[in-house]
N, CA and C of each residue as an Amber inpcrd file, in Angstrom:
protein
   249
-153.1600000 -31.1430000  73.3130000-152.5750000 -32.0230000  74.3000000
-152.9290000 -33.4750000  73.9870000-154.2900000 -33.5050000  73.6490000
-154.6980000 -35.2470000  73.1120000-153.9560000 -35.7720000  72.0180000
-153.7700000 -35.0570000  71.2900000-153.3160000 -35.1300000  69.5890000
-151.5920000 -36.0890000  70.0240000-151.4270000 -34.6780000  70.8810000
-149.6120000 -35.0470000  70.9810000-149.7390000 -36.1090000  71.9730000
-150.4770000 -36.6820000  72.9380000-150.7940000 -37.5430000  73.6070000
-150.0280000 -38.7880000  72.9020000-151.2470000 -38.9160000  72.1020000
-151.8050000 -39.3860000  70.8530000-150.1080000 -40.4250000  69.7920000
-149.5320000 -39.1240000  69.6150000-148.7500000 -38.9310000  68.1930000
-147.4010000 -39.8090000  69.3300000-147.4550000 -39.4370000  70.6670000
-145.6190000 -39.8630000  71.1680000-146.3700000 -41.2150000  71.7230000
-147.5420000 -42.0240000  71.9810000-148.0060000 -43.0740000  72.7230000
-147.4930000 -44.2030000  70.7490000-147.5220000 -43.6050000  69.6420000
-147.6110000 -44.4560000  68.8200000-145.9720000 -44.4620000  68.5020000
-145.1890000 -43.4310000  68.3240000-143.9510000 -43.3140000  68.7690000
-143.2690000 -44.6160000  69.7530000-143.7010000 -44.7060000  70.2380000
-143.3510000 -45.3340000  71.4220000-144.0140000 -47.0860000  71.2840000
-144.4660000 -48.1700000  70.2840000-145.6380000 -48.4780000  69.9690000
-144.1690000 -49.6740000  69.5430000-144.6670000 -50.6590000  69.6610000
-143.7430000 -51.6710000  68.8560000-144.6790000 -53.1930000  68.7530000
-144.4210000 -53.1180000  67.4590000-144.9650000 -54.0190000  66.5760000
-144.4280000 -54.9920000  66.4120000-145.4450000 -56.4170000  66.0380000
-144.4490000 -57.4720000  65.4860000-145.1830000 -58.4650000  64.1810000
-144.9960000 -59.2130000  64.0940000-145.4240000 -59.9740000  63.2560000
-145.8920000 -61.6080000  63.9040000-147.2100000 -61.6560000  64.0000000
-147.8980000 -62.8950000  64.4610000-148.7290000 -63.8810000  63.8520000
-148.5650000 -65.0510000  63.8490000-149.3370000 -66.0990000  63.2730000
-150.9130000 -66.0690000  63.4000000-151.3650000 -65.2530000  63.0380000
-152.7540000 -64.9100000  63.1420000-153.5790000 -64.4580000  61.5440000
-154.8250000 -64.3220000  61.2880000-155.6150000 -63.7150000  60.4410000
-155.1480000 -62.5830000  60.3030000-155.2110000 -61.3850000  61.0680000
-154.7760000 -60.1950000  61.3160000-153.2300000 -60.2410000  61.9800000
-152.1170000 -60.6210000  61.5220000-150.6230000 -60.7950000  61.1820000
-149.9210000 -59.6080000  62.3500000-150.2500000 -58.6930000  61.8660000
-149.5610000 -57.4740000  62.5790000-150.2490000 -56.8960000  63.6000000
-149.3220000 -56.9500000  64.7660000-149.5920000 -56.7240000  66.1060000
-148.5940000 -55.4620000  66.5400000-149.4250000 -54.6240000  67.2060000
-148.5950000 -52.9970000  68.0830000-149.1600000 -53.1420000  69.5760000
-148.1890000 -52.8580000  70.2850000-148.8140000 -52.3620000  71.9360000
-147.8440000 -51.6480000  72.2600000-148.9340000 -50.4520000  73.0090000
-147.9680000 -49.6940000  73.5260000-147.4870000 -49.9610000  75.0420000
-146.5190000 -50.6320000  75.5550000-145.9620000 -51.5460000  76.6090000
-146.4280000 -50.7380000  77.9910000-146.3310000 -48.6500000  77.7870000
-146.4700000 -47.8860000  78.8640000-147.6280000 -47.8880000  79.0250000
-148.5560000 -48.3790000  78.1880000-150.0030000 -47.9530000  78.5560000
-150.5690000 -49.3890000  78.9370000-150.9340000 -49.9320000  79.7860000
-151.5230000 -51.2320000  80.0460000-152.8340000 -51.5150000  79.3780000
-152.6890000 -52.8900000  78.8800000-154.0810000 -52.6490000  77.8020000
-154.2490000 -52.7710000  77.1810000-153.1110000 -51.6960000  76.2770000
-153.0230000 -51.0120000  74.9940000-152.4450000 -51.6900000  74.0990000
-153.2410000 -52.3950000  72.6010000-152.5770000 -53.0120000  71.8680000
-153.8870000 -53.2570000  70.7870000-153.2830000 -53.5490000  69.4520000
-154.3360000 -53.7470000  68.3180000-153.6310000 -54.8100000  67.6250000
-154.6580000 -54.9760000  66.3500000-153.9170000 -55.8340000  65.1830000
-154.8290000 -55.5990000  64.0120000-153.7530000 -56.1590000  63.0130000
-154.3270000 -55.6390000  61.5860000-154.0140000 -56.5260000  60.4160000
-154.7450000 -56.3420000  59.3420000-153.9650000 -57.2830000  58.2210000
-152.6380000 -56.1280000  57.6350000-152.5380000 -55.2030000  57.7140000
-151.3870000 -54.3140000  57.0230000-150.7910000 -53.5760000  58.6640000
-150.1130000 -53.6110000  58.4550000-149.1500000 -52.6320000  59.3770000
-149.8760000 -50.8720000  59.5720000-149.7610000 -50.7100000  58.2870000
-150.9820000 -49.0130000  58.4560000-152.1430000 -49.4110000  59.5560000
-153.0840000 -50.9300000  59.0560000-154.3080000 -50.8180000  59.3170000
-154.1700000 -51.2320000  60.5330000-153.1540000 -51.8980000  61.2280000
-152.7960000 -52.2480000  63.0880000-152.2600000 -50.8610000  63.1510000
-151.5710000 -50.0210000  62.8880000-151.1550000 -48.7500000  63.5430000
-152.5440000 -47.4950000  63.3060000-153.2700000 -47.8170000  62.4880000
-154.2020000 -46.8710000  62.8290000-155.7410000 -47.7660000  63.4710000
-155.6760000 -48.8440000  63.9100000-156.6380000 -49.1280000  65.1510000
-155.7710000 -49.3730000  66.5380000-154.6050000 -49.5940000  66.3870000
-154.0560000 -48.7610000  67.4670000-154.4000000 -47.4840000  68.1080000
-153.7850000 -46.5940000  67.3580000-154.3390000 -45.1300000  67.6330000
-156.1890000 -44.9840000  68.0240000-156.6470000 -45.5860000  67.9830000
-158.1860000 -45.9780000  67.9020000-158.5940000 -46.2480000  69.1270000
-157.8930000 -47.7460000  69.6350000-157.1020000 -47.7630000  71.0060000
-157.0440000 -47.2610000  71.9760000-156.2140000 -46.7150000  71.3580000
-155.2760000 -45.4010000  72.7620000-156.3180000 -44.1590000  72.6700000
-156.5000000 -43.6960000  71.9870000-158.1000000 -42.6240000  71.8060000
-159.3630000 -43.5850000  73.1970000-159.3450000 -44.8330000  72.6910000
-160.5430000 -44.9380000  73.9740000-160.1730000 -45.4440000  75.1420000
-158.6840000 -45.3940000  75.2520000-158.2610000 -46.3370000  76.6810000
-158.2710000 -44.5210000  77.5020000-157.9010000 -43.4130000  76.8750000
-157.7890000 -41.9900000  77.5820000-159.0240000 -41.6090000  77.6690000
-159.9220000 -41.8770000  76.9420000-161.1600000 -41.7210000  77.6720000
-162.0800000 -42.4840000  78.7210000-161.2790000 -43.7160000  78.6840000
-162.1120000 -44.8090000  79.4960000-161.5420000 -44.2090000  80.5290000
-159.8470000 -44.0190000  80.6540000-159.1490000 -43.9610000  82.0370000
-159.7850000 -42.7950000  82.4050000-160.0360000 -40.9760000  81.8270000
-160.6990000 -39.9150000  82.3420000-161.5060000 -40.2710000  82.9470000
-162.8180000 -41.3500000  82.1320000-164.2530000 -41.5540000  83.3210000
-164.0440000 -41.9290000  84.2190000-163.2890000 -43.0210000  84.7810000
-162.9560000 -43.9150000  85.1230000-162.2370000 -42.7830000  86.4890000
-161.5450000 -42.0630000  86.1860000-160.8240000 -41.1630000  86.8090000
-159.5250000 -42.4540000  87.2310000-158.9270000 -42.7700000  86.4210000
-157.8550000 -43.5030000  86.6190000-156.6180000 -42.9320000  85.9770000
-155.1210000 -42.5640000  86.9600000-154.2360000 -42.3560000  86.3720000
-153.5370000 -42.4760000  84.7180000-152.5760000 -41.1750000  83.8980000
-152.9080000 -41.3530000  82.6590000-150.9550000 -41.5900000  82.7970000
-150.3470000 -42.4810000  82.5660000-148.7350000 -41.8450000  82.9960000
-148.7450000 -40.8460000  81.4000000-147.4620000 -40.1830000  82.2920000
-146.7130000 -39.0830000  81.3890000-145.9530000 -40.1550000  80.3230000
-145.7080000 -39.8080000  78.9370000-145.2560000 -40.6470000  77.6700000
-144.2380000 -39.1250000  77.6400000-142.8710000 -39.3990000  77.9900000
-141.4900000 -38.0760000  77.3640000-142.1890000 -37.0630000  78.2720000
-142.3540000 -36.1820000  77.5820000-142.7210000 -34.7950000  78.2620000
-144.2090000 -34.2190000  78.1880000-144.8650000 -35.4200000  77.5320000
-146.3340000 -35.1990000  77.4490000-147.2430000 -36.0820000  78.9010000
-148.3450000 -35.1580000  79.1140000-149.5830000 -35.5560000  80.2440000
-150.2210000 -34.9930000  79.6210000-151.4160000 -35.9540000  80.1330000
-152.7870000 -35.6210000  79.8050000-153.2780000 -35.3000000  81.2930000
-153.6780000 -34.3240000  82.1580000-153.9520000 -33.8710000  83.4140000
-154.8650000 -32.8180000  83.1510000-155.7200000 -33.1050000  84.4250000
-156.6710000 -31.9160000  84.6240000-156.3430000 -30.7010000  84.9190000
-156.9890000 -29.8280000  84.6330000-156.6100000 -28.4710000  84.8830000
-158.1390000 -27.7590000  85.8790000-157.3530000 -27.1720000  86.6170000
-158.9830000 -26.5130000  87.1670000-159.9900000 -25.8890000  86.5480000
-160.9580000 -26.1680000  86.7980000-162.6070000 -25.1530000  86.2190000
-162.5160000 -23.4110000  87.0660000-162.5290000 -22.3420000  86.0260000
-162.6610000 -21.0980000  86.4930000-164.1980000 -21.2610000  87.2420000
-163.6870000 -20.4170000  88.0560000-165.1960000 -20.4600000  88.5450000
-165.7220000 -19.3770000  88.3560000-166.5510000 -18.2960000  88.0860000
-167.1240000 -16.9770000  87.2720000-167.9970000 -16.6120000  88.6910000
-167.4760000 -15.2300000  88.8870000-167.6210000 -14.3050000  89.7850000
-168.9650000 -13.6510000  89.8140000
């Protein structure tokens, strides 16, 4: 569920090109927050993903809403409780 989280939040991810040291810029617009930069396009799309890996864990502690990205959530599921 994290992975595919993960894989449709970068899907979804639009990049540009900025007058900066680190040139290439991604945010993902649905996730508030969420955005990196890089000197290569690979190296902003994979600290992106880096990103979005600690904004879903900040939001879990945090216990702050995760929105649905297409047909993917990240949601709790109940604890069995053992009889």
């Amino acid at each position: 569920m994290l992975v595919e989280y993960i894989e449709e939040a970068l899907k979804k991810a639009h990049y540009e090109i900025i007058a900066d040291e680190e040139p290439y810029y991604g945010e993902v617009r649905e996730l508030k927050g969420v955005w990196a930069s890089g000197k290569t396009l690979e190296e902003c799309r994979n600290n992106l993903k880096d990103v979005i890996e600690g904004w879903i864990l900040l939001s879990i502690k945090r216990e702050i809403p995760i929105p649905k990205l297409g047909e993917i959530e990240i949601k709790e599921t109940p604890e069995e409780v053992a009889a």
